[in-house]
HTML snippet that shows the backbone in 3Dmol.js (N, CA, C, O; Angstrom):
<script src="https://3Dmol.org/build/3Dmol-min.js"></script>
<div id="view" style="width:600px;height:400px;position:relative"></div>
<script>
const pdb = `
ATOM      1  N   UNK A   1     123.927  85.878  87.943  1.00  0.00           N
ATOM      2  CA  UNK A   1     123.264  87.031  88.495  1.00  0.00           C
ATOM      3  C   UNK A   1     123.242  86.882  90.016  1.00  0.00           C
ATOM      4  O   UNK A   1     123.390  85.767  90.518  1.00  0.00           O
ATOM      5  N   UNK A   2     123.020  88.227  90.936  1.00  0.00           N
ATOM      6  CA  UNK A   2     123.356  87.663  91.797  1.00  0.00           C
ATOM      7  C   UNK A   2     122.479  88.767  92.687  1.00  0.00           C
ATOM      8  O   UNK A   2     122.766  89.960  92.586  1.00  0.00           O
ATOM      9  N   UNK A   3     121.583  88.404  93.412  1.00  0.00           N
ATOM     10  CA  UNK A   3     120.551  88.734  94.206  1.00  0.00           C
ATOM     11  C   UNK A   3     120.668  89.901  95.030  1.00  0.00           C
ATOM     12  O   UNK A   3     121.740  89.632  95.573  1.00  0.00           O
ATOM     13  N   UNK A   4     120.358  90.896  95.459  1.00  0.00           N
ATOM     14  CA  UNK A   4     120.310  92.093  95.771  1.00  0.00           C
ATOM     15  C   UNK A   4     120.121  91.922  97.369  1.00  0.00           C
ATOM     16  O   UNK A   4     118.962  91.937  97.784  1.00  0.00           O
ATOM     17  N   UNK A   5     120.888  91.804  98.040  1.00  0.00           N
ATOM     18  CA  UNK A   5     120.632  91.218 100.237  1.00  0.00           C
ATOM     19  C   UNK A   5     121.407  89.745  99.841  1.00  0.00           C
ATOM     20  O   UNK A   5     121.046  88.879 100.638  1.00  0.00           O
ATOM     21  N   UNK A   6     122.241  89.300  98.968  1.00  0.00           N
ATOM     22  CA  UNK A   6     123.406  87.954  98.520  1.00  0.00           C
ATOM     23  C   UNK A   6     124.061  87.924 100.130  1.00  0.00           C
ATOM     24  O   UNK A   6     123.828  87.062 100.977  1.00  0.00           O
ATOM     25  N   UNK A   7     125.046  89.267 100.294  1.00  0.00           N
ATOM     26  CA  UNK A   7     126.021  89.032 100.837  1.00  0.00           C
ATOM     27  C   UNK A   7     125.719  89.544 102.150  1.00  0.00           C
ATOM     28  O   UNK A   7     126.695  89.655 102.892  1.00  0.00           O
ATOM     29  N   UNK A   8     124.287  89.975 102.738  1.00  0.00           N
ATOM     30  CA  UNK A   8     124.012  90.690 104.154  1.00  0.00           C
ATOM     31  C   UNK A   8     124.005  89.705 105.159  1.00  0.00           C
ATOM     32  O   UNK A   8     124.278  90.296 106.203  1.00  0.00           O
ATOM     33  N   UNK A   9     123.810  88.328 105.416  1.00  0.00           N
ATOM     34  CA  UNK A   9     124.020  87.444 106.222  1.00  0.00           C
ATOM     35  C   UNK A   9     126.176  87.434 106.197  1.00  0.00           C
ATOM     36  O   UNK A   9     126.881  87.609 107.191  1.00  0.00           O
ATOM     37  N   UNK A  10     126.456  87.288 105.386  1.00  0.00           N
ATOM     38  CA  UNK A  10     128.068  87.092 105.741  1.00  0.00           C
ATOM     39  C   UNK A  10     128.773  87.974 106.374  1.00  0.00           C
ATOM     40  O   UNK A  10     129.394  87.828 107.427  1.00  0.00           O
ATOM     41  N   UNK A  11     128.623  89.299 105.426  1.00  0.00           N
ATOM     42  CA  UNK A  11     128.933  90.473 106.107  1.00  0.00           C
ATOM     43  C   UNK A  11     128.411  91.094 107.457  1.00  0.00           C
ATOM     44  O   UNK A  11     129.018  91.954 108.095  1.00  0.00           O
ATOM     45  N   UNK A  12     126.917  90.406 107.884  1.00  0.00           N
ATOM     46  CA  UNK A  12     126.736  90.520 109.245  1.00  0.00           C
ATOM     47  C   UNK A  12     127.644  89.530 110.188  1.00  0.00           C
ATOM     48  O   UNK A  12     128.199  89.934 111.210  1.00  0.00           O
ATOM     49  N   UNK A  13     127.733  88.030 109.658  1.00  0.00           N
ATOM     50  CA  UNK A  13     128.429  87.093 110.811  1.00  0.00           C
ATOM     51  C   UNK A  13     129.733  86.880 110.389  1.00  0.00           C
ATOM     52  O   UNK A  13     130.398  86.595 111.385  1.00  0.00           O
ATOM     53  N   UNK A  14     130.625  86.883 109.080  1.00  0.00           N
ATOM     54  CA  UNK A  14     131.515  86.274 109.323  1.00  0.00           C
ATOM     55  C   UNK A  14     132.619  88.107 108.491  1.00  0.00           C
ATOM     56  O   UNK A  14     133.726  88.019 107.958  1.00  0.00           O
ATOM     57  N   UNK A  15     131.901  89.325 108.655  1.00  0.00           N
ATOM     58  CA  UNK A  15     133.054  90.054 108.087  1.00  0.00           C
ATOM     59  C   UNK A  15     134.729  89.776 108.110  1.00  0.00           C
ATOM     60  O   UNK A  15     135.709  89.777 107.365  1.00  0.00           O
ATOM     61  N   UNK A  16     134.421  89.594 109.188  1.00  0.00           N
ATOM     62  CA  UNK A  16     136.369  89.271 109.864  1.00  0.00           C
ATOM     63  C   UNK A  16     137.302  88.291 109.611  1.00  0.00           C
ATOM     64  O   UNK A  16     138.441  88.157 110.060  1.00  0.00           O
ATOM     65  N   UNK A  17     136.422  87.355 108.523  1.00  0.00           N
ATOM     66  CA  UNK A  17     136.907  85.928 107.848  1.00  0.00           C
ATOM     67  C   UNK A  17     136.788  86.056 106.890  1.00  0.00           C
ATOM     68  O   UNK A  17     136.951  85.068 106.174  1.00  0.00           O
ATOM     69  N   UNK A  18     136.408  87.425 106.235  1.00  0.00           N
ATOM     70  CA  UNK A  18     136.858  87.422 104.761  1.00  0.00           C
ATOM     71  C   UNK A  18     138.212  87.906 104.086  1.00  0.00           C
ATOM     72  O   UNK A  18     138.901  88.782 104.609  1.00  0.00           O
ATOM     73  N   UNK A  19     138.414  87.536 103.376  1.00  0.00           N
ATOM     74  CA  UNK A  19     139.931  87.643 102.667  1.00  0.00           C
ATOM     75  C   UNK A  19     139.812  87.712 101.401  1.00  0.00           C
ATOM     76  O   UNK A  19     138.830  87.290 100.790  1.00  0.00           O
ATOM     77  N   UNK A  20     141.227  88.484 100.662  1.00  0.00           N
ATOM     78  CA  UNK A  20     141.122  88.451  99.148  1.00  0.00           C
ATOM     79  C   UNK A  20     141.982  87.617  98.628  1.00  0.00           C
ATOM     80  O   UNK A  20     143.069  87.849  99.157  1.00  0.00           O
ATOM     81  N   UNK A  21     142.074  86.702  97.810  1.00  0.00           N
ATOM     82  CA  UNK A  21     142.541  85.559  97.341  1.00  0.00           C
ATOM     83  C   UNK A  21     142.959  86.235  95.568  1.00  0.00           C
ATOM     84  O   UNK A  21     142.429  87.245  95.104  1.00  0.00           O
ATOM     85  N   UNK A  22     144.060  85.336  94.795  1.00  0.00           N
ATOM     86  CA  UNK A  22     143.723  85.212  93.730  1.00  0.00           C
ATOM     87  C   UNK A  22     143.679  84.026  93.165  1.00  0.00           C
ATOM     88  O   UNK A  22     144.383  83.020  93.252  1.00  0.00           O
ATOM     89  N   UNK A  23     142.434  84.399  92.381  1.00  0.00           N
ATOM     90  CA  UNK A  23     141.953  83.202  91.362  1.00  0.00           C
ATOM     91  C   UNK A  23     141.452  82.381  92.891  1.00  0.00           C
ATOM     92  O   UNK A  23     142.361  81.580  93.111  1.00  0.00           O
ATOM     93  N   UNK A  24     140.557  82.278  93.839  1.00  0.00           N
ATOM     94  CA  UNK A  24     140.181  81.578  94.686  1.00  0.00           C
ATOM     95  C   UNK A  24     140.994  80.677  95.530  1.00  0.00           C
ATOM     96  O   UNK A  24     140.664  80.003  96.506  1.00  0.00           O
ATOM     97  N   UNK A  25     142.159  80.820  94.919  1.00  0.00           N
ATOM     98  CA  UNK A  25     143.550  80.049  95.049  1.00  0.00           C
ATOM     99  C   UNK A  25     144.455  80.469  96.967  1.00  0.00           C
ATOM    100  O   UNK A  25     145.371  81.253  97.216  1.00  0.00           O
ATOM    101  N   UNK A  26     143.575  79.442  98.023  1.00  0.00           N
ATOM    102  CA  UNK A  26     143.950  79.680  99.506  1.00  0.00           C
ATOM    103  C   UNK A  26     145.526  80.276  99.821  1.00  0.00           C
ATOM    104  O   UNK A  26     145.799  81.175 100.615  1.00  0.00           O
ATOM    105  N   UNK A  27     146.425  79.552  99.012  1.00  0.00           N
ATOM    106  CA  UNK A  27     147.834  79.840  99.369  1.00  0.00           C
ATOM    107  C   UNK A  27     148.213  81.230  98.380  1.00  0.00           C
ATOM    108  O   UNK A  27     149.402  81.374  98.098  1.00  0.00           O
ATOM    109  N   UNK A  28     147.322  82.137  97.910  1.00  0.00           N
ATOM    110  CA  UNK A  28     148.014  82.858  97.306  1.00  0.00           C
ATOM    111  C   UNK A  28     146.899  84.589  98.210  1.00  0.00           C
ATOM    112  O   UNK A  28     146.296  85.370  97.473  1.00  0.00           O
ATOM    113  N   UNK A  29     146.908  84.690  99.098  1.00  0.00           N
ATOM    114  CA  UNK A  29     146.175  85.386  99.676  1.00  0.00           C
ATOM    115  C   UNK A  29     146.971  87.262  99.327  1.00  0.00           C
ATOM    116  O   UNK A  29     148.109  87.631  99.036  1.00  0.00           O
ATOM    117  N   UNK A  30     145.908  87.857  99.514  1.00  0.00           N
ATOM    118  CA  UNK A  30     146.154  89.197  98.254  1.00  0.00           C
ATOM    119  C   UNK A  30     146.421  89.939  99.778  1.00  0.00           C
ATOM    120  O   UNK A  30     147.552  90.256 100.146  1.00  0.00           O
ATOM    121  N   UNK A  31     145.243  90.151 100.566  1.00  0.00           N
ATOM    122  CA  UNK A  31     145.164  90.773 101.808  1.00  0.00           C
ATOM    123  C   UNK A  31     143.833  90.858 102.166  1.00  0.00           C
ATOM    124  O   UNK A  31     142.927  90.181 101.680  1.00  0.00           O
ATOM    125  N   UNK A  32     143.733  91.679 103.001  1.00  0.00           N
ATOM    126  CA  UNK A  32     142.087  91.301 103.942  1.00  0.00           C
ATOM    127  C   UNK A  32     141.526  93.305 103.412  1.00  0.00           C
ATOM    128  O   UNK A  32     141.994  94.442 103.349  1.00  0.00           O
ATOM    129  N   UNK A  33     140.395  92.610 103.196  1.00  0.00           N
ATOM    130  CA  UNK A  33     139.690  93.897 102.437  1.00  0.00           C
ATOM    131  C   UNK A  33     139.689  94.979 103.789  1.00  0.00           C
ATOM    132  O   UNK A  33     139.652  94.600 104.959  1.00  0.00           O
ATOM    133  N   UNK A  34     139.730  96.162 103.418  1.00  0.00           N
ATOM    134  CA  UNK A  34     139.246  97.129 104.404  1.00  0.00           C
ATOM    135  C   UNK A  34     138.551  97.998 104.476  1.00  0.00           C
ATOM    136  O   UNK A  34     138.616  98.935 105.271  1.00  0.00           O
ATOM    137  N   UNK A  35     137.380  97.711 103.220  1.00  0.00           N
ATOM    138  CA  UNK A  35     135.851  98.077 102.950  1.00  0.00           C
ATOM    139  C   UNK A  35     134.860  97.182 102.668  1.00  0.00           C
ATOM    140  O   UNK A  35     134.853  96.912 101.467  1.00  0.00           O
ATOM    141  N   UNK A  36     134.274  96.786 103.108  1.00  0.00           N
ATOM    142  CA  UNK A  36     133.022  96.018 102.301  1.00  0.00           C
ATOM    143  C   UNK A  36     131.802  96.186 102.526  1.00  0.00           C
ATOM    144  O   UNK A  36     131.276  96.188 103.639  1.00  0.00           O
ATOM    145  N   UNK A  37     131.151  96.372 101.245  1.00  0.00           N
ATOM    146  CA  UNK A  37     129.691  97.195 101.363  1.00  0.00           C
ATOM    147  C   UNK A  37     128.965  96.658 100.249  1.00  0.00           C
ATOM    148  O   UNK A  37     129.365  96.703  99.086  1.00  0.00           O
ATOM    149  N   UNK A  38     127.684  96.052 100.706  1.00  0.00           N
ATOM    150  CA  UNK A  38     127.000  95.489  99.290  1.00  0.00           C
ATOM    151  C   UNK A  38     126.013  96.742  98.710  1.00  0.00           C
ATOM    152  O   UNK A  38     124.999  97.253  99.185  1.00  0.00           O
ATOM    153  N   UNK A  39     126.693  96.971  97.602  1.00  0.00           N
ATOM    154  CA  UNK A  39     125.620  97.973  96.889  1.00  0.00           C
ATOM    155  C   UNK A  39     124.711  97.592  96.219  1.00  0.00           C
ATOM    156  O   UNK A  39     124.079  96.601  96.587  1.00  0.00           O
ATOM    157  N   UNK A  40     124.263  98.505  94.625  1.00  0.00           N
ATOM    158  CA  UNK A  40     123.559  98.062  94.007  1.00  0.00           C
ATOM    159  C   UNK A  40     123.525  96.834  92.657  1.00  0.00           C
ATOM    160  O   UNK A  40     122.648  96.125  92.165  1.00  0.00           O
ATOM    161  N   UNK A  41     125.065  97.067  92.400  1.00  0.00           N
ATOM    162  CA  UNK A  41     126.140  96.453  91.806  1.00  0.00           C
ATOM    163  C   UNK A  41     126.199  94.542  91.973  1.00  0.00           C
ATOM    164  O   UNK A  41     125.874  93.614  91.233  1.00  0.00           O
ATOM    165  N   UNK A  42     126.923  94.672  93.653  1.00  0.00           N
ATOM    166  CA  UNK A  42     126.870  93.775  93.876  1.00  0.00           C
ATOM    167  C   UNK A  42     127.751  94.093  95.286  1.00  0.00           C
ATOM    168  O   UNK A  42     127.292  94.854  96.137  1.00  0.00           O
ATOM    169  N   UNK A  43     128.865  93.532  95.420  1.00  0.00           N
ATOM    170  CA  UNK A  43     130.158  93.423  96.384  1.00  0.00           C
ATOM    171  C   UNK A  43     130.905  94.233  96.382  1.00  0.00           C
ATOM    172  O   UNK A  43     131.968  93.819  95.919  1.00  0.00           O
ATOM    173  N   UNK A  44     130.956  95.759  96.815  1.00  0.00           N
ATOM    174  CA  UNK A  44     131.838  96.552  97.073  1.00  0.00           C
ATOM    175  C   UNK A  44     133.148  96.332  98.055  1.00  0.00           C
ATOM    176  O   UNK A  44     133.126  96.314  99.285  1.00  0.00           O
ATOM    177  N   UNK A  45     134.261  96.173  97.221  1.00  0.00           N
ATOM    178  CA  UNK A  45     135.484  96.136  98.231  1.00  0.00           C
ATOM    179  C   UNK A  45     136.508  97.010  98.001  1.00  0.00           C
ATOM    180  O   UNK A  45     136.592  97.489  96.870  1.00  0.00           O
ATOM    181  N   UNK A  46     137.747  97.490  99.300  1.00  0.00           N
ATOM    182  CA  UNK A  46     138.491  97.910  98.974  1.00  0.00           C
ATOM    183  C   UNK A  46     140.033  96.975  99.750  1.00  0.00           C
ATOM    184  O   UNK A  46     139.862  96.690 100.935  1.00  0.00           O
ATOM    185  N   UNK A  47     141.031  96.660  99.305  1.00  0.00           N
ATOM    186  CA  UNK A  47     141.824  95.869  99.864  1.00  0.00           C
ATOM    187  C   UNK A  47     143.058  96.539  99.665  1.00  0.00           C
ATOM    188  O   UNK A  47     143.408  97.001  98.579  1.00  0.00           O
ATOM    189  N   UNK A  48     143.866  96.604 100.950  1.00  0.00           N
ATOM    190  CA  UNK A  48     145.149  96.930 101.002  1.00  0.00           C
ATOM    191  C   UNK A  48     146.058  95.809 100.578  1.00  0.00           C
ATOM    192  O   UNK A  48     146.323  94.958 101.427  1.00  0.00           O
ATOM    193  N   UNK A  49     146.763  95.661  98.907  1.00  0.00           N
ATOM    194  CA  UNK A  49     147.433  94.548  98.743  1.00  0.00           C
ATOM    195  C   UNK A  49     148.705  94.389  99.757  1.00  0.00           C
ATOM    196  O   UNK A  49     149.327  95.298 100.306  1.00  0.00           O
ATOM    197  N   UNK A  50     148.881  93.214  99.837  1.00  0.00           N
ATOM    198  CA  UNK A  50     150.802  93.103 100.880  1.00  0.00           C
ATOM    199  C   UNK A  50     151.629  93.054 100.388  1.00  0.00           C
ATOM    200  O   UNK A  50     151.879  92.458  99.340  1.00  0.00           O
ATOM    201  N   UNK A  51     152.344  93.754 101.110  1.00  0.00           N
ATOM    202  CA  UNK A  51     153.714  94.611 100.344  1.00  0.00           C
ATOM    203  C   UNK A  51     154.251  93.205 100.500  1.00  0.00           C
ATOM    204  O   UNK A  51     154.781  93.044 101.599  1.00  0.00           O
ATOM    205  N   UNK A  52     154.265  92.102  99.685  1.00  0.00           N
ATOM    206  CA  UNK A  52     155.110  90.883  99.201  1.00  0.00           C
ATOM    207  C   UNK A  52     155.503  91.461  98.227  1.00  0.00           C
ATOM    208  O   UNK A  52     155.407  92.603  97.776  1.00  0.00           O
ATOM    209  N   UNK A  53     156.453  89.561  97.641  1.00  0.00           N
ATOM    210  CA  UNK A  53     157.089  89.912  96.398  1.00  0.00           C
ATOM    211  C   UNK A  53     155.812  89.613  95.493  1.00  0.00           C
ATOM    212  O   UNK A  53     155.778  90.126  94.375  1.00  0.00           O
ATOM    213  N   UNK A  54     154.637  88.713  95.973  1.00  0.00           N
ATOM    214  CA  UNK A  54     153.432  88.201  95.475  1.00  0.00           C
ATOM    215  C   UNK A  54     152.550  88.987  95.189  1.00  0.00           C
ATOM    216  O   UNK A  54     151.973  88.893  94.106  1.00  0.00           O
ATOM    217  N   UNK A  55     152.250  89.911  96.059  1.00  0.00           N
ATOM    218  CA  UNK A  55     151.624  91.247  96.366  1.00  0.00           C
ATOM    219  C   UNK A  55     151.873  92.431  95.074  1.00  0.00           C
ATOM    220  O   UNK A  55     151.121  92.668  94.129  1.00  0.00           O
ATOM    221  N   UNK A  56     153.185  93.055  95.405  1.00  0.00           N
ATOM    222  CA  UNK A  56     153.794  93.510  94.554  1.00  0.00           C
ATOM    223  C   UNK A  56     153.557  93.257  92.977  1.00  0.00           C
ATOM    224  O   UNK A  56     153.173  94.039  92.107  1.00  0.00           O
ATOM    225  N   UNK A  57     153.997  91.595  92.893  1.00  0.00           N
ATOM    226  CA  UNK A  57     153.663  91.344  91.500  1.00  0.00           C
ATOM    227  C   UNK A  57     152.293  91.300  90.741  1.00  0.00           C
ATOM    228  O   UNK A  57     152.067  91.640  89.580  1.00  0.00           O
ATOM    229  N   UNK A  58     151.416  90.787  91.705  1.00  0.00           N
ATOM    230  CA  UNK A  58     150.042  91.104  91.452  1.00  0.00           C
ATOM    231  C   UNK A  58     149.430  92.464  91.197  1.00  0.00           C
ATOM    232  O   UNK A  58     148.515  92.631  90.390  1.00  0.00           O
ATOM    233  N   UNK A  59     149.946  93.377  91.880  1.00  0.00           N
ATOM    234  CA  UNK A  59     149.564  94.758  91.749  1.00  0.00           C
ATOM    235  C   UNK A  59     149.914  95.584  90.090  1.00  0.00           C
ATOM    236  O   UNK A  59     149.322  96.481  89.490  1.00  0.00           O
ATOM    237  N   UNK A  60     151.205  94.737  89.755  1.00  0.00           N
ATOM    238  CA  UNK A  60     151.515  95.044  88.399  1.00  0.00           C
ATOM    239  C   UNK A  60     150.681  94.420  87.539  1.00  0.00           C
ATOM    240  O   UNK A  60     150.142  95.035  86.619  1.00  0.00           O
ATOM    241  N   UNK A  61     150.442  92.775  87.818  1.00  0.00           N
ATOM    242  CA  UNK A  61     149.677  92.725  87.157  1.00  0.00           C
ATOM    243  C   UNK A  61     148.119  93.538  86.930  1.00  0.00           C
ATOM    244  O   UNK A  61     147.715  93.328  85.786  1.00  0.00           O
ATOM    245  N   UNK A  62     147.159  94.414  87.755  1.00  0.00           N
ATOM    246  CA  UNK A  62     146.269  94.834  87.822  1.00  0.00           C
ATOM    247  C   UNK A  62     146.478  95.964  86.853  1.00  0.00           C
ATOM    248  O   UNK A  62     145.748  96.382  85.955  1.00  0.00           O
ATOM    249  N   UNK A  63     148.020  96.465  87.389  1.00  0.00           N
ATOM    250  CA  UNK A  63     147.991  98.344  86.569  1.00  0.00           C
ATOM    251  C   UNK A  63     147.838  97.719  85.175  1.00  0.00           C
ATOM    252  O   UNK A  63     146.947  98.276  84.534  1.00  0.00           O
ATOM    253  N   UNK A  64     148.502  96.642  84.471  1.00  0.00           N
ATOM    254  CA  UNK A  64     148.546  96.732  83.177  1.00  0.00           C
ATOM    255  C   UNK A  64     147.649  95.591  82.649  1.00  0.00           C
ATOM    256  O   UNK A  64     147.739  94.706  81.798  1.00  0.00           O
ATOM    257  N   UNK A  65     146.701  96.045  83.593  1.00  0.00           N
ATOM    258  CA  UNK A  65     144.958  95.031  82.584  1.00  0.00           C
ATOM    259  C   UNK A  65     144.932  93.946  82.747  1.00  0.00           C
ATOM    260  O   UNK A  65     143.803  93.473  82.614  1.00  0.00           O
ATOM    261  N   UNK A  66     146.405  92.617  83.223  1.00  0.00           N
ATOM    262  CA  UNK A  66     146.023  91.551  82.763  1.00  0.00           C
ATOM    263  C   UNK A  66     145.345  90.854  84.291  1.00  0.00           C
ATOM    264  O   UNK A  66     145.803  89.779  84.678  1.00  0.00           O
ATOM    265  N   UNK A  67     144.754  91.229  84.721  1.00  0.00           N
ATOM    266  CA  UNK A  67     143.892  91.120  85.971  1.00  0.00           C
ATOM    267  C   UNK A  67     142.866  92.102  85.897  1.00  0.00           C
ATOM    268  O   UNK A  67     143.073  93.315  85.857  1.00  0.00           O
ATOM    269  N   UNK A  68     141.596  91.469  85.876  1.00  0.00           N
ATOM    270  CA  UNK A  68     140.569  92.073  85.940  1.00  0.00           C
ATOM    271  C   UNK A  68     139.240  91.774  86.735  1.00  0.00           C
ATOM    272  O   UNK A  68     138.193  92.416  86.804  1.00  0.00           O
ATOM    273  N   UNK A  69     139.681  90.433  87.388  1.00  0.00           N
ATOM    274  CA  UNK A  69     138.581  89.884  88.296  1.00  0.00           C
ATOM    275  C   UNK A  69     139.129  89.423  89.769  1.00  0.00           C
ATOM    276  O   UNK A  69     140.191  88.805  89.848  1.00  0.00           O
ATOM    277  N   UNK A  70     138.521  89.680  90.690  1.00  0.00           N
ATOM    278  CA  UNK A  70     139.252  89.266  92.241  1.00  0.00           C
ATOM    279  C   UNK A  70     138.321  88.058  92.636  1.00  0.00           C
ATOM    280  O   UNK A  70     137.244  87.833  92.085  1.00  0.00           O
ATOM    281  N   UNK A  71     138.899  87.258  93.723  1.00  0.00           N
ATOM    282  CA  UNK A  71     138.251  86.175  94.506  1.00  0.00           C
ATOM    283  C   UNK A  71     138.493  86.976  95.644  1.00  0.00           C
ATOM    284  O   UNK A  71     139.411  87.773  95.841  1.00  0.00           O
ATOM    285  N   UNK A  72     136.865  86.428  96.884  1.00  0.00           N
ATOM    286  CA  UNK A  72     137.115  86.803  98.140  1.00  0.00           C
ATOM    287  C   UNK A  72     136.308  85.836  98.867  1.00  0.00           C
ATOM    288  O   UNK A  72     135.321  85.383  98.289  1.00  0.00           O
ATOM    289  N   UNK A  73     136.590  85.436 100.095  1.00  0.00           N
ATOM    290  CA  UNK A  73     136.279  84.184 100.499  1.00  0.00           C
ATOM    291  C   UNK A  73     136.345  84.353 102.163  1.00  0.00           C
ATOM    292  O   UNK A  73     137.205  85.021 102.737  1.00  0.00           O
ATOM    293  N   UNK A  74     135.642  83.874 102.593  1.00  0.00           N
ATOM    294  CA  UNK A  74     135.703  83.631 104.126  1.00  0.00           C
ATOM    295  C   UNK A  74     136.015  82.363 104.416  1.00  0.00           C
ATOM    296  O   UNK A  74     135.720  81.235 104.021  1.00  0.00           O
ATOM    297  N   UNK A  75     136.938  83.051 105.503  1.00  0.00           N
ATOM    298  CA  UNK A  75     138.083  81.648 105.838  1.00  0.00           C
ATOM    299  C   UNK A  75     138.331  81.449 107.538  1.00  0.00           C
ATOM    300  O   UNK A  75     138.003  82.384 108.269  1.00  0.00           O
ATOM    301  N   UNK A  76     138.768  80.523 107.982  1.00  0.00           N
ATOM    302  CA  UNK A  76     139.612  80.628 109.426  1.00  0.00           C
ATOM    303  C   UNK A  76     140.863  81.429 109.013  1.00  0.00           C
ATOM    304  O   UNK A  76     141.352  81.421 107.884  1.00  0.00           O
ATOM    305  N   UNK A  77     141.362  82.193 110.185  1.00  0.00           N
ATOM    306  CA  UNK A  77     142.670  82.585 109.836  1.00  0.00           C
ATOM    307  C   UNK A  77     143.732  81.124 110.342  1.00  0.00           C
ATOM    308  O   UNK A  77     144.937  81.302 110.520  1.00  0.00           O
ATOM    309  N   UNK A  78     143.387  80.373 110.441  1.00  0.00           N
ATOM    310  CA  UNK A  78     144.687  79.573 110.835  1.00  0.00           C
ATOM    311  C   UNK A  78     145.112  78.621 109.287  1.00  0.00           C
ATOM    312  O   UNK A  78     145.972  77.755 109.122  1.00  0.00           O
ATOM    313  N   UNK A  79     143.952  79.310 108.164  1.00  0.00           N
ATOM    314  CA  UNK A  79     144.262  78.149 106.602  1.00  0.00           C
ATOM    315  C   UNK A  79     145.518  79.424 106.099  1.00  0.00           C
ATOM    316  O   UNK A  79     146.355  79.112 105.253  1.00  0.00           O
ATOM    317  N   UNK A  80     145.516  80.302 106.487  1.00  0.00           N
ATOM    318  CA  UNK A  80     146.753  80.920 106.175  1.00  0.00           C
ATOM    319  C   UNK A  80     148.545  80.443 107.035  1.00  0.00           C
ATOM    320  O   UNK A  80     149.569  81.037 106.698  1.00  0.00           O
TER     321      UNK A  80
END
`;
const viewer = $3Dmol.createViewer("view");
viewer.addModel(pdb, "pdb");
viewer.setStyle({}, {cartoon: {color: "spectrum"}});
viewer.zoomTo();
viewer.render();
</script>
């Protein structure tokens, strides 16, 4: 469960170091969100995937279900 004001300290100091990952996995980076808003829910995001071949393939995986959960993580940009 996850506390309602979780993510208002990050999203105040470190927005610009967050990134979308899959499976939490550093070397497989999805793209950098270009919404984030904590609702009532929890972590509202929206992410432009990268037009990779990684990207690409991931995106297929999403249309046909077998992806259903994202990692997002604040990072330095230089672990990319």
């Amino acid at each position: 469960m996850i506390s309602k004001g979780a993510f208002a300290k990050t999203l105040l100091e470190n927005k610009a170091r967050i990134v979308h990952l899959y499976q939490h996995h550093p070397v497989q980076l999805s793209g950098r969100p270009t919404v984030l808003i904590e609702d009532e829910k929890g972590l509202y995001f929206e992410t432009t995937i990268a037009d990779t071949a990684l990207g690409n393939e991931r995106l297929e995986l999403y249309r046909n279900g077998n992806i259903e959960e994202h990692s997002i993580t604040a990072c330095d940009d230089h672990s990319f």
